[in-house]
C-alpha positions in Angstrom: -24.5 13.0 -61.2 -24.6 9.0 -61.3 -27.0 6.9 -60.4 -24.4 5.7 -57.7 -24.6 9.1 -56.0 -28.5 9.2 -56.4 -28.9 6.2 -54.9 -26.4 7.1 -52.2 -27.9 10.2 -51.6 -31.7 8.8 -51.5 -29.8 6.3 -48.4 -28.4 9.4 -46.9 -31.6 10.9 -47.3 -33.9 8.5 -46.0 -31.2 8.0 -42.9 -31.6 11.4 -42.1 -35.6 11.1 -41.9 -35.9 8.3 -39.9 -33.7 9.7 -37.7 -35.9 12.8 -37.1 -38.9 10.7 -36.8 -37.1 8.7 -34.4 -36.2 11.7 -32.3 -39.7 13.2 -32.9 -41.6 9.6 -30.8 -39.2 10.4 -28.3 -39.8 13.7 -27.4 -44.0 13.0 -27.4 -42.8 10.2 -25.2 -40.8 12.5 -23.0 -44.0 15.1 -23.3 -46.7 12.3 -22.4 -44.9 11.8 -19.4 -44.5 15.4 -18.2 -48.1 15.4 -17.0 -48.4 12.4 -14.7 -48.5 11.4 -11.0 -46.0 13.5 -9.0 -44.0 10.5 -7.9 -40.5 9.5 -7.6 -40.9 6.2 -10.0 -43.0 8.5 -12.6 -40.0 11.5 -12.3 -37.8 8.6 -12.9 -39.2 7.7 -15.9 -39.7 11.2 -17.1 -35.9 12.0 -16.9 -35.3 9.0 -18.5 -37.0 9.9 -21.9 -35.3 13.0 -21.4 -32.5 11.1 -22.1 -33.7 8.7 -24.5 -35.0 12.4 -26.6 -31.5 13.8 -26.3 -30.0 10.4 -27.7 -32.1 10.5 -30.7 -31.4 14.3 -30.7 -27.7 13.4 -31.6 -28.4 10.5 -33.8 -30.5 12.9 -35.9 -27.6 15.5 -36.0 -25.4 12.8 -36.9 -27.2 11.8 -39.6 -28.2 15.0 -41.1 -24.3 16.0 -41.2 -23.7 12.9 -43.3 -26.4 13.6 -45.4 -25.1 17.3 -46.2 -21.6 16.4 -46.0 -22.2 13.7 -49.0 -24.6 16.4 -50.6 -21.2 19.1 -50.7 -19.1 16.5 -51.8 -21.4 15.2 -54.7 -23.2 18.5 -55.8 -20.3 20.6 -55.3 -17.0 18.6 -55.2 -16.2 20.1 -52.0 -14.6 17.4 -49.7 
């Protein structure tokens, strides 16, 4: 393996990570906001970090399939 595809991999890598810790802040944001006032505006906000949890949800996915999908194709020569 080259250093190219180290280095490529370490990006991929890294990517990957911060995506999960990304997606890991949202879901304590969602969770800190499960246990408030019972009002509309705080419901509001609640379903909203839903959302915001399931966006950085995806982005992690995303990330993680580029990550193994370079990992088959350097490691194994699998495209």
């Amino acid at each position: 393996m080259s250093d190219d595809n180290d280095a490529e991999l370490d990006r991929l890598q890294a990517a990957y990570k911060a995506a999960v810790e990304t997606w890991i802040t949202a879901i304590r944001a969602e969770e800190a906001l499960a246990s408030v006032d019972h009002s509309v505006a705080e419901v509001d906000k609640w379903e909203n970090a839903h959302f915001l949890a399931e966006d950085a949800r995806h982005d992690a996915e995303a990330a993680k399939a580029e990550y193994e999908d370079a990992l088959r194709e350097i490691l194994f020569d699998i495209d």
